[in-house]
PDB file of the backbone (N, CA, C, O) and the ligand in Angstrom, with CONECT records:
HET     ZN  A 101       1
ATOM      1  N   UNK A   1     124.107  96.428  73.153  1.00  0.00           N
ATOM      2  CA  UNK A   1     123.889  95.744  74.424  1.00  0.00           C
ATOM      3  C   UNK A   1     123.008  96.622  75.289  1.00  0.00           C
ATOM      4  O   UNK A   1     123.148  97.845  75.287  1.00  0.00           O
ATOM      5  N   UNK A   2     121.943  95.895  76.156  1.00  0.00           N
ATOM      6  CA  UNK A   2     121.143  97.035  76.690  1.00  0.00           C
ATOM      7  C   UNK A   2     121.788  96.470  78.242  1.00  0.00           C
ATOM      8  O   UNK A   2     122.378  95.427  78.519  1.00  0.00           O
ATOM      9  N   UNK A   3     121.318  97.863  79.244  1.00  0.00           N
ATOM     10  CA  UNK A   3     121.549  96.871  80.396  1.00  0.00           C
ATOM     11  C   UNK A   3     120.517  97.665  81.827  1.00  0.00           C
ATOM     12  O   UNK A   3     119.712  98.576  81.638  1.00  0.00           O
ATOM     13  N   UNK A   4     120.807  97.062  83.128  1.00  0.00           N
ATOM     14  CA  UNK A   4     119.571  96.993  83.774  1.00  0.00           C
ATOM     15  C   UNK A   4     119.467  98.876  84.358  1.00  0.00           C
ATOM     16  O   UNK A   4     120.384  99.568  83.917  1.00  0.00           O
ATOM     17  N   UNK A   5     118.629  99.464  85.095  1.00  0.00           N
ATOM     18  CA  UNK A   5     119.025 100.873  85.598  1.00  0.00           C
ATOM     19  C   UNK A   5     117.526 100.671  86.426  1.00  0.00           C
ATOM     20  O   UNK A   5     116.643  99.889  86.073  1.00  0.00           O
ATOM     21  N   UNK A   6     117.489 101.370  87.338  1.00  0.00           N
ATOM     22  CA  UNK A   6     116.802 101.604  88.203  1.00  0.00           C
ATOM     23  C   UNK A   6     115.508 102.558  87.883  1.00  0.00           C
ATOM     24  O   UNK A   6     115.754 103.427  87.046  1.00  0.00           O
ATOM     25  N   UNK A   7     114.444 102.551  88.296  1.00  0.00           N
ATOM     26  CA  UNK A   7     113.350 103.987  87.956  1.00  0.00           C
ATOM     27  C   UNK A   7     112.150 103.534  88.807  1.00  0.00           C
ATOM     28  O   UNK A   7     111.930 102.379  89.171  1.00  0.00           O
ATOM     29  N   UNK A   8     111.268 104.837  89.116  1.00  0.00           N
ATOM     30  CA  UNK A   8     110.448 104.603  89.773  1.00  0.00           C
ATOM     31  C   UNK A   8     109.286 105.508  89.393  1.00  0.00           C
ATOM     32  O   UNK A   8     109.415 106.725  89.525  1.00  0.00           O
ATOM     33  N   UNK A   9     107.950 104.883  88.845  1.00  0.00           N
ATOM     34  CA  UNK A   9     107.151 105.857  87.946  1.00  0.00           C
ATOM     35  C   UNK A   9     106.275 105.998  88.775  1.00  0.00           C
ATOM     36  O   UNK A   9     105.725 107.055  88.467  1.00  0.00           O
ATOM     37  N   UNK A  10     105.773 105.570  89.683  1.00  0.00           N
ATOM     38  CA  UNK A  10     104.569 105.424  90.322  1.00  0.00           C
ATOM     39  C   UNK A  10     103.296 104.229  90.212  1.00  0.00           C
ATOM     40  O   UNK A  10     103.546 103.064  89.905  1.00  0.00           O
ATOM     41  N   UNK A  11     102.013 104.686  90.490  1.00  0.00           N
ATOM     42  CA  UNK A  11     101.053 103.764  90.155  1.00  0.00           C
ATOM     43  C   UNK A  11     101.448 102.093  90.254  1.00  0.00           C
ATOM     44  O   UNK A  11     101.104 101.244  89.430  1.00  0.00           O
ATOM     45  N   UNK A  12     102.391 101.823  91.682  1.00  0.00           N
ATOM     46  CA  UNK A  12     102.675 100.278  92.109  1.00  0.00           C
ATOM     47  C   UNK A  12     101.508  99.475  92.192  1.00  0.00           C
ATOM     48  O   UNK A  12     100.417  99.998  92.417  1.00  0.00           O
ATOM     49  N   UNK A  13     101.629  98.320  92.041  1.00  0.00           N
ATOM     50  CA  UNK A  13     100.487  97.494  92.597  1.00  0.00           C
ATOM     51  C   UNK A  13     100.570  96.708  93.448  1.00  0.00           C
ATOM     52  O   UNK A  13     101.087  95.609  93.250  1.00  0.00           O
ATOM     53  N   UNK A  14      99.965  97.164  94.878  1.00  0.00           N
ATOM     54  CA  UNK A  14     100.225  96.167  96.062  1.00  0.00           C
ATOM     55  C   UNK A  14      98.821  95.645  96.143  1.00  0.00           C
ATOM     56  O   UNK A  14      97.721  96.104  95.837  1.00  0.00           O
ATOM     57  N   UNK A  15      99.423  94.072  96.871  1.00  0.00           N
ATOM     58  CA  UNK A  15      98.368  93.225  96.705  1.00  0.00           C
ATOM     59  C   UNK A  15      98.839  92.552  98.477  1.00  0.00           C
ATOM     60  O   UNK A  15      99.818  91.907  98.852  1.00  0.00           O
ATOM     61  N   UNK A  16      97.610  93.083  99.228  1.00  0.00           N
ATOM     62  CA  UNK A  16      97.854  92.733 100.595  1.00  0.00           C
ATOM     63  C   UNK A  16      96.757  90.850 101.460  1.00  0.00           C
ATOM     64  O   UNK A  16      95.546  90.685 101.605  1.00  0.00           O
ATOM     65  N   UNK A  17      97.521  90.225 101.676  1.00  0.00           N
ATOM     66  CA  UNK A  17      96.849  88.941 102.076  1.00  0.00           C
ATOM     67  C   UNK A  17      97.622  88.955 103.739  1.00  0.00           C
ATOM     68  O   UNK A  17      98.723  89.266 104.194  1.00  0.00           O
ATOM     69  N   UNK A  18      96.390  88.452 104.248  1.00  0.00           N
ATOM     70  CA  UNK A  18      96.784  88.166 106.198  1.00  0.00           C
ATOM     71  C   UNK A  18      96.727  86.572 105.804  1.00  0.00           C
ATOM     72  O   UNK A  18      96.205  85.965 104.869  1.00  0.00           O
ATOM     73  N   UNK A  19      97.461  86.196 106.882  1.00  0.00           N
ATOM     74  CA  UNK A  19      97.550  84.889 107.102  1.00  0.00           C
ATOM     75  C   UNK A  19      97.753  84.585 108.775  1.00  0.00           C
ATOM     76  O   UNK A  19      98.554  85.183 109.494  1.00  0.00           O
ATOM     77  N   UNK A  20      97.004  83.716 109.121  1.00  0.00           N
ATOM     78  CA  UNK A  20      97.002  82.767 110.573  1.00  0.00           C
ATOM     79  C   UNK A  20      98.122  82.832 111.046  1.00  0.00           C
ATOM     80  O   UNK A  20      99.003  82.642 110.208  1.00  0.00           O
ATOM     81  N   UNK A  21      98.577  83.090 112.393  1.00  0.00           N
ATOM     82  CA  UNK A  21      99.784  82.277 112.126  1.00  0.00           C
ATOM     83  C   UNK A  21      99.511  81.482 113.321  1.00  0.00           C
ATOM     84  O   UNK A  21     100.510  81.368 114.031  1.00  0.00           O
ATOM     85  N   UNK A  22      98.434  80.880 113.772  1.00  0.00           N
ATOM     86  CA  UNK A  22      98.316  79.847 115.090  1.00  0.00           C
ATOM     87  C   UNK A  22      98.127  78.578 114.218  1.00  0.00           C
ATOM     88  O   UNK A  22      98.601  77.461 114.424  1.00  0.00           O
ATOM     89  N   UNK A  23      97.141  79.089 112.955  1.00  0.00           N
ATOM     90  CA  UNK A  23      97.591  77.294 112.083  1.00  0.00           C
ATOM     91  C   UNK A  23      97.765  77.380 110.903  1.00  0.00           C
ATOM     92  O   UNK A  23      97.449  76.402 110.225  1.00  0.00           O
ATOM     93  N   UNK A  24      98.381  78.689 110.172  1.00  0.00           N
ATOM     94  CA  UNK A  24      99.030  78.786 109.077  1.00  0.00           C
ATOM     95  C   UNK A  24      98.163  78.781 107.951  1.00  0.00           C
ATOM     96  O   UNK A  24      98.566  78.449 106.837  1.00  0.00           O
ATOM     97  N   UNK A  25      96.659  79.233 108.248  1.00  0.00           N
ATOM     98  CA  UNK A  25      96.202  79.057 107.196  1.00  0.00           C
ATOM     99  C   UNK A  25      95.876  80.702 106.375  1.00  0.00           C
ATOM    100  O   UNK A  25      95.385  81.675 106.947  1.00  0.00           O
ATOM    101  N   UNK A  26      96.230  80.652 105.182  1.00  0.00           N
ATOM    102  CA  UNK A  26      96.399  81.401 104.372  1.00  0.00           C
ATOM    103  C   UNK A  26      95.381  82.276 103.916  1.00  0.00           C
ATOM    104  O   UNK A  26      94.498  81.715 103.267  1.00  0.00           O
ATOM    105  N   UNK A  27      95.258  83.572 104.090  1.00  0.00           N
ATOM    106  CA  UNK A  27      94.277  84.525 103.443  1.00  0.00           C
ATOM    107  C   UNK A  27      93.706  84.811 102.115  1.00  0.00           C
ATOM    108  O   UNK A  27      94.233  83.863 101.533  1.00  0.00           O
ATOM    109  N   UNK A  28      93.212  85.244 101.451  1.00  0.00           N
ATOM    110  CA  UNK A  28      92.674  86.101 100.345  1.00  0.00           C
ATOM    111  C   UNK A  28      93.310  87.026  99.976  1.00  0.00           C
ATOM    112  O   UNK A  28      93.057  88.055 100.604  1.00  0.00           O
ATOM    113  N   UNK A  29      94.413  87.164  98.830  1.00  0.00           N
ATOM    114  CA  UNK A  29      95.138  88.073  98.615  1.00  0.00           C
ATOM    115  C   UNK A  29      93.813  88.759  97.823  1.00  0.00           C
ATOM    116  O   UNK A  29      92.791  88.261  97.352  1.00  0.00           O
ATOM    117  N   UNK A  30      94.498  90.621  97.931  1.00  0.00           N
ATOM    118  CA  UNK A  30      93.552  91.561  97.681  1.00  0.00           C
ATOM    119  C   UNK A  30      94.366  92.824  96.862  1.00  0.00           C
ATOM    120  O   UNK A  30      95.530  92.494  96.633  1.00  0.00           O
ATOM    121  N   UNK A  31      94.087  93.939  96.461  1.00  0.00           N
ATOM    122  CA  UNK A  31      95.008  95.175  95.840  1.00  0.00           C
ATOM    123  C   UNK A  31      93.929  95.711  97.325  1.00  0.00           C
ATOM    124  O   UNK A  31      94.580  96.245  98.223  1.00  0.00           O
ATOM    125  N   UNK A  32      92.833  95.619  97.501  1.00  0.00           N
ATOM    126  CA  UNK A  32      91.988  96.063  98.693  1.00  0.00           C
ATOM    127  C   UNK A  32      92.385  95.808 100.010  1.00  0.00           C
ATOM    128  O   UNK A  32      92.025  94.721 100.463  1.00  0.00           O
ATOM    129  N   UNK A  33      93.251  96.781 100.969  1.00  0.00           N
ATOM    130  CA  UNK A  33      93.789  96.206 102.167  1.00  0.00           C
ATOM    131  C   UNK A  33      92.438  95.444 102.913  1.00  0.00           C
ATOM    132  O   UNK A  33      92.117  94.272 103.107  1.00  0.00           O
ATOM    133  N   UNK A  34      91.911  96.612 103.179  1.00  0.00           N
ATOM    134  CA  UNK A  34      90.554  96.403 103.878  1.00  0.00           C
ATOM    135  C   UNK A  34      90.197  95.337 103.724  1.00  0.00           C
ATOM    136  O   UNK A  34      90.517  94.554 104.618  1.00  0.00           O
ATOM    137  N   UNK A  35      89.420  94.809 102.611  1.00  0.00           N
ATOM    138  CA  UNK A  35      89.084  93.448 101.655  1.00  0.00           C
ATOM    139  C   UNK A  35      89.948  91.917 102.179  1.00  0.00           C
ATOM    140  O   UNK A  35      89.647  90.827 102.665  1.00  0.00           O
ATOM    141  N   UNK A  36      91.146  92.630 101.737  1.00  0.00           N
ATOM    142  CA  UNK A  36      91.865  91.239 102.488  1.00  0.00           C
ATOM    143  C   UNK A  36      91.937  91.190 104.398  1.00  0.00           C
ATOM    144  O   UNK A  36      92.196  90.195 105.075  1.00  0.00           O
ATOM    145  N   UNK A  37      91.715  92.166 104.747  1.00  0.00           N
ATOM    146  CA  UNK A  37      91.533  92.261 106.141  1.00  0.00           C
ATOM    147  C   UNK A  37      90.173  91.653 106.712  1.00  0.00           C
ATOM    148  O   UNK A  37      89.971  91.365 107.892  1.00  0.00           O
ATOM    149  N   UNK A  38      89.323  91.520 105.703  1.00  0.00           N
ATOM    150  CA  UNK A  38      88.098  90.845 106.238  1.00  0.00           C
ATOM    151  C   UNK A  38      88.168  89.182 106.263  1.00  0.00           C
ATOM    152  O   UNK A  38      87.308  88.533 106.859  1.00  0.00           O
ATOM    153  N   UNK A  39      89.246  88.573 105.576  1.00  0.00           N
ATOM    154  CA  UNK A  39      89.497  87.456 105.638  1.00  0.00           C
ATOM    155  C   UNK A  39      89.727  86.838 107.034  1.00  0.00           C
ATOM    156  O   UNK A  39      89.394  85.684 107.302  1.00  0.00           O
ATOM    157  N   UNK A  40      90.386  87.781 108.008  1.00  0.00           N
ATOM    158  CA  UNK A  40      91.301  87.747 109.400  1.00  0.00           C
ATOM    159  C   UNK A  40      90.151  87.626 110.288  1.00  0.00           C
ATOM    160  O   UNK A  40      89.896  86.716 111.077  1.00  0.00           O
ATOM    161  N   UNK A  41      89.423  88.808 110.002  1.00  0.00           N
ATOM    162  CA  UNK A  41      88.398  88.911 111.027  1.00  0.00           C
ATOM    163  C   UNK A  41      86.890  87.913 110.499  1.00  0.00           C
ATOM    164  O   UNK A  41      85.880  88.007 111.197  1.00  0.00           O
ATOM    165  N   UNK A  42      86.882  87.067 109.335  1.00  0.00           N
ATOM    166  CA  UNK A  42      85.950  85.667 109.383  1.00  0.00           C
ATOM    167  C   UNK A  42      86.544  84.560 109.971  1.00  0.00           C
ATOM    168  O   UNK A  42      85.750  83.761 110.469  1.00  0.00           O
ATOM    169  N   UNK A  43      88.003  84.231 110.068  1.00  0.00           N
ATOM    170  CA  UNK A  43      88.857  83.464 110.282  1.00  0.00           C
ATOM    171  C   UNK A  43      88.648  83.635 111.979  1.00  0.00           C
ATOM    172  O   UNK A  43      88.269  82.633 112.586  1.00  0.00           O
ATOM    173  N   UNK A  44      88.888  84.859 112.716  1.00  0.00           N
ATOM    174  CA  UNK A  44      88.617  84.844 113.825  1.00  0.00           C
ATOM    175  C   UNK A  44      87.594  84.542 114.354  1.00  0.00           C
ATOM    176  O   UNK A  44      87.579  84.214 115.540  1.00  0.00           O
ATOM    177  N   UNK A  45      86.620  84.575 113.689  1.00  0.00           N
ATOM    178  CA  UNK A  45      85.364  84.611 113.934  1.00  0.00           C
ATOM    179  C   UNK A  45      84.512  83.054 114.100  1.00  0.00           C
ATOM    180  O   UNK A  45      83.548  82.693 114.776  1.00  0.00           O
ATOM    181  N   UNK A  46      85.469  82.336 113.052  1.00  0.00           N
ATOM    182  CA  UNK A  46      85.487  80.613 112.833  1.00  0.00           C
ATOM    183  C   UNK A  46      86.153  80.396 114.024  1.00  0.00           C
ATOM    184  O   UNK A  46      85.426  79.646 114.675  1.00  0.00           O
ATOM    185  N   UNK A  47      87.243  80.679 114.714  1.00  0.00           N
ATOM    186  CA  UNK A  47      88.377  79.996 115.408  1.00  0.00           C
ATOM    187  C   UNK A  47      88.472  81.064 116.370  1.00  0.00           C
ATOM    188  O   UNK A  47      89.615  81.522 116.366  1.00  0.00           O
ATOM    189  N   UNK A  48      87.738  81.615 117.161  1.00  0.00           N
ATOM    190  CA  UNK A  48      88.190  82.480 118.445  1.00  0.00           C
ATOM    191  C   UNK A  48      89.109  82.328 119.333  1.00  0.00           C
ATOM    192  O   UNK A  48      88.796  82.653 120.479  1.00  0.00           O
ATOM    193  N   UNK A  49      90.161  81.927 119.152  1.00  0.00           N
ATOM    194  CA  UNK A  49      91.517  81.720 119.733  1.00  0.00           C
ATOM    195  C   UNK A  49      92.221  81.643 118.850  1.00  0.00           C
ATOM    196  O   UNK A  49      93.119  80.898 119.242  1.00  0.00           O
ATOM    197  N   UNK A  50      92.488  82.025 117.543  1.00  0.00           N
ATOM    198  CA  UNK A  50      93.236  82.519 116.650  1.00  0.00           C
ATOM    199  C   UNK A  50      93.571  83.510 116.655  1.00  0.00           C
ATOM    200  O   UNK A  50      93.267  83.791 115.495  1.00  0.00           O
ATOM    201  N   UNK A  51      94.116  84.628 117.147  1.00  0.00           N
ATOM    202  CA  UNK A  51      94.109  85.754 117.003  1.00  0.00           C
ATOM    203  C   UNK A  51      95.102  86.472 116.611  1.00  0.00           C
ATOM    204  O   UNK A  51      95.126  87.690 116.793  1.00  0.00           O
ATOM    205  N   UNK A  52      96.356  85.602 115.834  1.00  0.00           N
ATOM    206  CA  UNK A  52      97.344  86.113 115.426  1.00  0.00           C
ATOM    207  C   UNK A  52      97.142  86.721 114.164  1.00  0.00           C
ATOM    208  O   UNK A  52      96.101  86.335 113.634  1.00  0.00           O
ATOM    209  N   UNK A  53      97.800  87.555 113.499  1.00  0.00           N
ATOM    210  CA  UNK A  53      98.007  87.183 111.927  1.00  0.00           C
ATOM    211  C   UNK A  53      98.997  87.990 111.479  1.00  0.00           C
ATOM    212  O   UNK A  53      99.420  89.024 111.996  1.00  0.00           O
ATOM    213  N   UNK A  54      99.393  87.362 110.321  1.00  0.00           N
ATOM    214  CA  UNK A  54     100.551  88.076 109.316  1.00  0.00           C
ATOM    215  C   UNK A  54     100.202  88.853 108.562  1.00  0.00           C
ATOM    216  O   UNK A  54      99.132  88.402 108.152  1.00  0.00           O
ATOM    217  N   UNK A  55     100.500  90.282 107.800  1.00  0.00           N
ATOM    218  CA  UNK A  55      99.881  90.563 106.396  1.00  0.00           C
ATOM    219  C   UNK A  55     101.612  90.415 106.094  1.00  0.00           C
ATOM    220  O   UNK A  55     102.746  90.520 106.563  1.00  0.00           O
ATOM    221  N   UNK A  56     100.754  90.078 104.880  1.00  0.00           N
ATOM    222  CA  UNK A  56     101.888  89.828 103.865  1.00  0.00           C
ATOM    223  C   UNK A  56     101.650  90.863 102.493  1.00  0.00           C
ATOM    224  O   UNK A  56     100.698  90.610 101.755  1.00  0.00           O
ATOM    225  N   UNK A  57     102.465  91.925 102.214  1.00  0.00           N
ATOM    226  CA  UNK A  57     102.442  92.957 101.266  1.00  0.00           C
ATOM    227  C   UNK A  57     103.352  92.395  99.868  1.00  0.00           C
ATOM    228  O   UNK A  57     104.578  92.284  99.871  1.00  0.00           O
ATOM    229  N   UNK A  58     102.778  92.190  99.118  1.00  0.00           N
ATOM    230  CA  UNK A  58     103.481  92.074  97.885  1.00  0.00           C
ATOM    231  C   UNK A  58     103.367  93.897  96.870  1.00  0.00           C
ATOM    232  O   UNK A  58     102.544  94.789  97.071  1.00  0.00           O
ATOM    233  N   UNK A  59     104.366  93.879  95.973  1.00  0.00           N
ATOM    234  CA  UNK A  59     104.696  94.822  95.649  1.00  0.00           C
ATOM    235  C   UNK A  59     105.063  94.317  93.997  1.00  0.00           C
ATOM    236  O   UNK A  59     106.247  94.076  93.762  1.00  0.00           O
ATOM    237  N   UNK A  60     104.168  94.178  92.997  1.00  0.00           N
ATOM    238  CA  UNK A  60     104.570  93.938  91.608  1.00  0.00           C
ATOM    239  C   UNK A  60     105.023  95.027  91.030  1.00  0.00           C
ATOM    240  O   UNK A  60     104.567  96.161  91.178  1.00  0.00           O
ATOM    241  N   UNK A  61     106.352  94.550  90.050  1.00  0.00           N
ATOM    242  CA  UNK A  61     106.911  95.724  89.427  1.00  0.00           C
ATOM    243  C   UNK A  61     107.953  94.842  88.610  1.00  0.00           C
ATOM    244  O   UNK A  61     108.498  93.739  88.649  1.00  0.00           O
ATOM    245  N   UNK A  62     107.881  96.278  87.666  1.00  0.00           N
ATOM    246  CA  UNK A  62     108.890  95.048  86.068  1.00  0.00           C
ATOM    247  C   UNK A  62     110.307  95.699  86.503  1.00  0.00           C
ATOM    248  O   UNK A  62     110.513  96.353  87.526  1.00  0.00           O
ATOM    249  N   UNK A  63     111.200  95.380  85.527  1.00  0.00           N
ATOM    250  CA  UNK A  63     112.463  95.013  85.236  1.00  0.00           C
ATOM    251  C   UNK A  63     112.713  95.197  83.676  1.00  0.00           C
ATOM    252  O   UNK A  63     112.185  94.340  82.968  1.00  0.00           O
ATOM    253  N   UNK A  64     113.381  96.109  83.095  1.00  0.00           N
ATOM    254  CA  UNK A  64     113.988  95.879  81.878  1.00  0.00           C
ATOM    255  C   UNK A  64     115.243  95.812  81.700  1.00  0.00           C
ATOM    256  O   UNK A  64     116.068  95.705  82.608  1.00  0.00           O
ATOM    257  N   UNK A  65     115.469  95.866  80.594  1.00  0.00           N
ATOM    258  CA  UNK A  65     117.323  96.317  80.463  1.00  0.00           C
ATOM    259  C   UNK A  65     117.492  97.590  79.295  1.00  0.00           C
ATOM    260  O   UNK A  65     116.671  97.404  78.397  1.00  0.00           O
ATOM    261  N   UNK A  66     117.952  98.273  79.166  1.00  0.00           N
ATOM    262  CA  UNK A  66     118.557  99.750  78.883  1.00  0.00           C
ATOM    263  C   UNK A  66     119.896 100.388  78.318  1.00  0.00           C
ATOM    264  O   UNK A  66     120.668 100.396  79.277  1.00  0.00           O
ATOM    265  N   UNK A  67     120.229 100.669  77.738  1.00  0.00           N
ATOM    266  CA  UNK A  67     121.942 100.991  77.238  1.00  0.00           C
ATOM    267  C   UNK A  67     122.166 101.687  78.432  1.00  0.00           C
ATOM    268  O   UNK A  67     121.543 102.612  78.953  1.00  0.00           O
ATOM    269  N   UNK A  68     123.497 100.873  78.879  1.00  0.00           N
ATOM    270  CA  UNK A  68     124.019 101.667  79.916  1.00  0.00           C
ATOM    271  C   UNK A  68     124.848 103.223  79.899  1.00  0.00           C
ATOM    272  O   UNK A  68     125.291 103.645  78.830  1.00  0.00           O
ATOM    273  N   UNK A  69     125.005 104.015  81.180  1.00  0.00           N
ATOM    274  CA  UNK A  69     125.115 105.004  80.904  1.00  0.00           C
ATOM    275  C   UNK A  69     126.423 104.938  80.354  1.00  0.00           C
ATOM    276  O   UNK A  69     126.336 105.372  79.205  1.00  0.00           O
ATOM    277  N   UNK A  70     127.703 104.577  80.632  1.00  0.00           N
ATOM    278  CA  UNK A  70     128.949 104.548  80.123  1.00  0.00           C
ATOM    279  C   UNK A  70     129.541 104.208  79.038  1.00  0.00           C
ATOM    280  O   UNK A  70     130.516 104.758  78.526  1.00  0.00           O
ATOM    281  N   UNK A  71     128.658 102.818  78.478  1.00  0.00           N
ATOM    282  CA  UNK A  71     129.142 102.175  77.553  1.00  0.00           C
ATOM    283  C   UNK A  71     128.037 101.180  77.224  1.00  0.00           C
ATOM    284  O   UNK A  71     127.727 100.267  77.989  1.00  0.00           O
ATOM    285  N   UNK A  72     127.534 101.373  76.195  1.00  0.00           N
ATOM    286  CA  UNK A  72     126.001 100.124  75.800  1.00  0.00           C
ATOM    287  C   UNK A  72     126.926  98.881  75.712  1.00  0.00           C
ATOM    288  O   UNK A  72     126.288  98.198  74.911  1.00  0.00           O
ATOM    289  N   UNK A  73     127.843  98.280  75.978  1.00  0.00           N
ATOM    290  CA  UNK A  73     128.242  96.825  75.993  1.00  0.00           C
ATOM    291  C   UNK A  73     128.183  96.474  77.963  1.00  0.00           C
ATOM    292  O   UNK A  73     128.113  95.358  78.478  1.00  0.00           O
ATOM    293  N   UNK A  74     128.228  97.534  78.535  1.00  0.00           N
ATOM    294  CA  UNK A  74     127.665  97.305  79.865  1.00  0.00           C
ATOM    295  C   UNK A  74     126.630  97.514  79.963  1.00  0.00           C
ATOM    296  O   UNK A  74     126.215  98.563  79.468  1.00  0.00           O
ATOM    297  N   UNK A  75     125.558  96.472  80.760  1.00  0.00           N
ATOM    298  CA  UNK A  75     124.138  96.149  80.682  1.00  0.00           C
ATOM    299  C   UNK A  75     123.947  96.899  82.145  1.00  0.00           C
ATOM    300  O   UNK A  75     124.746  97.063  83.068  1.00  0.00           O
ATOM    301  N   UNK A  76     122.567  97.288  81.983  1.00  0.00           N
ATOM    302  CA  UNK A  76     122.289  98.013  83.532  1.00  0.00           C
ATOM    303  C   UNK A  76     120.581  98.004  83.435  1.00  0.00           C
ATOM    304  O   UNK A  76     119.730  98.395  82.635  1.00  0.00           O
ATOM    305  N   UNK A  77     120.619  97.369  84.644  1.00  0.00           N
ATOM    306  CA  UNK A  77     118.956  97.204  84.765  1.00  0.00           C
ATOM    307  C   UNK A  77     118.386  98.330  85.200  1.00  0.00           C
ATOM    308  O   UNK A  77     119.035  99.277  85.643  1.00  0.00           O
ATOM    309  N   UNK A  78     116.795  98.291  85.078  1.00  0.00           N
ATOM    310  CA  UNK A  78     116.080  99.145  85.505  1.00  0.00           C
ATOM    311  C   UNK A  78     114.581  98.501  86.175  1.00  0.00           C
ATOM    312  O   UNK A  78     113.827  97.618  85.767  1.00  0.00           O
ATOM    313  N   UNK A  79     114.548  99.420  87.428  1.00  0.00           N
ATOM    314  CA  UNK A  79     113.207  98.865  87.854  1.00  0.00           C
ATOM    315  C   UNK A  79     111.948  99.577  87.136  1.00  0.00           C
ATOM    316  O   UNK A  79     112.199 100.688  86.669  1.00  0.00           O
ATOM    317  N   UNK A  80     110.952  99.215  87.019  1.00  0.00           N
ATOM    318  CA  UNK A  80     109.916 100.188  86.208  1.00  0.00           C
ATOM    319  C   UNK A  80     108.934  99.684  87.098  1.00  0.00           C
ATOM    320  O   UNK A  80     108.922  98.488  87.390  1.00  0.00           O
ATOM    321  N   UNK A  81     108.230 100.372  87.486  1.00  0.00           N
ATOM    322  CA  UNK A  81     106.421 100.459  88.209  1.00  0.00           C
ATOM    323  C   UNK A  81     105.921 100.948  87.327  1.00  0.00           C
ATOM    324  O   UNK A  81     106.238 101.950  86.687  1.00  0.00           O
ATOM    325  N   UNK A  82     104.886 100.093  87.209  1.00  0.00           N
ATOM    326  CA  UNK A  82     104.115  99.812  86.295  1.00  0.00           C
ATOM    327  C   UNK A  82     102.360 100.229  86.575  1.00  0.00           C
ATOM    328  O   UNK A  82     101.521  99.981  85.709  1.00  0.00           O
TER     329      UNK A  82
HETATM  330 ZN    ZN A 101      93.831  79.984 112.219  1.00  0.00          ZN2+
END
């Protein structure tokens, strides 16, 4: 039995998108903050009284499962960055 355990290797992949929030319209997700930040400031640039926005940070990363430390019939996850 394998089961889940926690870990953290490095090398994450964040993927940053702004979004409106005066009319909800949705950005250009990016791994490039900057990049997706230029979405905000064309958007403002269309709509000069828009001037809100959200970033929204996503953070991809796996999940396996592992023999647990006590007993391999207890399952224990693990996070893995990938
Ligand atoms: Zn807008």
């Amino acid at each position: 039995m394998r089961s889940p355990r926690a870990g953290h290797a490095g090398g994450e992949e964040l993927e940053s998108c702004g979004a409106c929030t005066s009319c909800a319209a949705p950005g250009v997700p990016d791994e490039d903050a900057e990049a997706a930040q230029a979405w905000t400031f064309a958007h403002l640039a269309a709509h000069p009284t828009h001037t809100g926005f959200r970033e929204e940070i996503t953070r991809h990363w796996r999940a396996d499962l592992v023999p647990g430390p006590t007993s391999p019939a207890v399952p224990v996850a693990r996070r893995v960055i990938t």
